[in-house]
C-alpha positions, 0 to 999 in steps of 0.5 A, a space after each residue: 492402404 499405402 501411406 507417403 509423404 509428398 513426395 509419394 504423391 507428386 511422383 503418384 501425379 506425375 505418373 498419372 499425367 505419364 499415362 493420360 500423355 500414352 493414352 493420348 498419343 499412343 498410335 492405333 495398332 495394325 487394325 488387321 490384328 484383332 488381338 493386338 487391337 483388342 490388347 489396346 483397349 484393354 490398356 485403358 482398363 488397365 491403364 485407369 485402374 493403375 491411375 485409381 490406384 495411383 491417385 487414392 494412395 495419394 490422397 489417402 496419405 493426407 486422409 484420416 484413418 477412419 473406413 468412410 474417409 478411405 473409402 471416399 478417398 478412393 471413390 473420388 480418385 476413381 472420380 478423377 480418373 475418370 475425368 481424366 479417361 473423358 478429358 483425354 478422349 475429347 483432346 484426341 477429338 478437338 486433335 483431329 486424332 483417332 478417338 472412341 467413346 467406348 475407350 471412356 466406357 473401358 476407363 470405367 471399367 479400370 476405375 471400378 474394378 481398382 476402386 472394388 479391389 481397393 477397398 477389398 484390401 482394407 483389413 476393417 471389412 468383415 472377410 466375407 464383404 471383401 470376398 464380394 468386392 473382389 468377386 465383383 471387381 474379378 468379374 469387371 476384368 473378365 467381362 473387359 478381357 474377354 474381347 482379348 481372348 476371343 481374338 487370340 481364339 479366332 485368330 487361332 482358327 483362322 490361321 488353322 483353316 487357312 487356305 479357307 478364309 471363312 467357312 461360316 462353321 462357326 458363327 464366332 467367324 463372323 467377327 471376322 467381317 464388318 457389316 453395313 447397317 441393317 445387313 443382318 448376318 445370319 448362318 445358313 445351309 446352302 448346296 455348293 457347286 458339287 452338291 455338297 451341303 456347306 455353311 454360308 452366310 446370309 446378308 439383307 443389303 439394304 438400298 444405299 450406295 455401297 451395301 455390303 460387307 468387309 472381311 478384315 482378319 484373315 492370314 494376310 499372305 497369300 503368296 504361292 495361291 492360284 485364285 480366290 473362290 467365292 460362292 455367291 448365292 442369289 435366292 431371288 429371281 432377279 439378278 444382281 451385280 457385286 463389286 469385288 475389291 481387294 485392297 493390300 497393305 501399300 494401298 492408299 485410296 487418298 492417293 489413287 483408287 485405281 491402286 487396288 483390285 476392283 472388278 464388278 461381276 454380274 450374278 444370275 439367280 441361283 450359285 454363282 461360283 466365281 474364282 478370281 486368279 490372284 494373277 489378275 489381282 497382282 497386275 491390278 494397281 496402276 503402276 505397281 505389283 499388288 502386294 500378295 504377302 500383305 493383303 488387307 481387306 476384302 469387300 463385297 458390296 453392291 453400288 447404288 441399290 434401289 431396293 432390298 435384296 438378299 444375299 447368301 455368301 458360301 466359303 470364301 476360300 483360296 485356291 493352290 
């Protein structure tokens, strides 16, 4: 264990205050990018095991040298950093600034596996408990690294499908989307228009005002695309009307609705192929071009449904 004099642990809570400061006004990263948002909630692990560590050094340089005090030393400064993670947390609430309760649950990560890992290094443990402490403290990390390598996979594959948006091959695309409540998705067979059996996904949307779904990750340009293809299978008798929006990176609904893409399109019983020219899609904002080199999202939503019904969505793919 490090030992210093004050003035190691006046820089240890200076830089501790550094981090709560980056952690409180560090601006959310572009939500389309998986990874980058991923690598963001990864740095509170990492940001609060460096604050754990931080802060048991310093206390640990005014403790004795006994195994309990330095243990003690180091739960209480995983103790205070965890206050440290909630406080900032509830000052990003009372901000009026973006906030997440799972950021708390990641500080709690950071603080145990540097607390485990701590401990680990005291050469007093016999080698086998500190094999299991740093085993333990491995499997924290991986646990909370692994949205961060998932991402990079998936955005790995998606770029490599493109012009396909989502082929619902695998069921990790389904990361790809944001489901209402109680939407269920699920991966199954359909047969699209040229009889050919292809992977679809099927959604319960429930009655609510806008049920539905979100595709949020994807390559974002689209420039030099004909149409985007949508297969919308309706396995119910009845049919059903979808609203298809397509939002791009200058729009603002804080400022005008009509600046997007948004079109209702009756579905009959059965396939639905719809094909959407991305010609209609540009001209579509009021009063300026939608930009096809920086789409943001696409939804699929009913309005004001009374009822359940069930959905099945084929390949959303774009056309040359």
């Amino acid at each position: 264990m490090i030992h210093s004099g004050s003035y190691w642990r006046s820089a240890a809570l200076i830089a501790c205050v550094v981090i709560a400061a980056v952690a409180f006004g560090a601006p959310d990263p572009n939500f389309r990018l998986r990874s980058a948002l991923a690598i963001h909630d990864f740095g509170h692990v990492v940001a609060f095991g460096l604050v754990t560590t931080l802060l048991a050094s310093a206390l640990n340089d005014r403790s004795s040298a006994t195994l309990n005090s330095r243990v003690r030393a180091i739960c209480l400064a995983a103790s205070a950093a965890l206050a440290l993670g909630a406080a900032v947390e509830l000052a990003q609430a009372a901000s009026g600034l973006h906030w997440d309760p799972w950021d708390v649950v990641r500080d709690v990560g950071g603080a145990f596996s540097a607390a485990l890992i701590l401990i680990a290094l005291d050469r007093t443990i016999s080698r086998s408990a500190r094999a299991g402490l740093a085993g333990a403290a491995i499997v924290v990390i991986v646990v909370f690294s692994y949205p961060v390598f998932a991402a990079l996979d998936d955005e790995a594959r998606a770029h490599a499908q493109f012009p396909v948006l989502a082929s619902f091959a695998n069921t990790k695309e389904l990361s790809r989307f944001h489901f209402g409540r109680g939407t269920q998705p699920e991966i199954v067979q359909v047969a699209d228009h040229e009889g050919r059996t292809v992977s679809a996904m099927q959604l319960h949307l429930p009655p609510g005002r806008y049920p539905g779904f979100v595709l949020r990750h994807f390559p974002a340009d689209w420039k030099g695309m004909r149409a985007l293809q949508l297969l919308i299978v309706i396995p119910e008798p009845m049919p059903l009307e979808m609203t298809v929006r397509i939002d791009d990176a200058d729009y603002d609904y804080r400022l005008d609705l009509d600046d997007r893409y948004n079109r209702s399109f009756p579905l009959s019983p059965g396939l639905n192929r719809i094909e959407i020219p991305l010609s209609d899609v540009a001209a579509a904002p009021r009063g300026r071009t939608f930009d096809l080199r920086r789409v943001q999202s696409l939804l699929i939503y009913a309005v004001d449904l009374e009822q359940p019904r069930r959905l099945i969505i084929g390949p959303i793919s774009l056309m040359r």
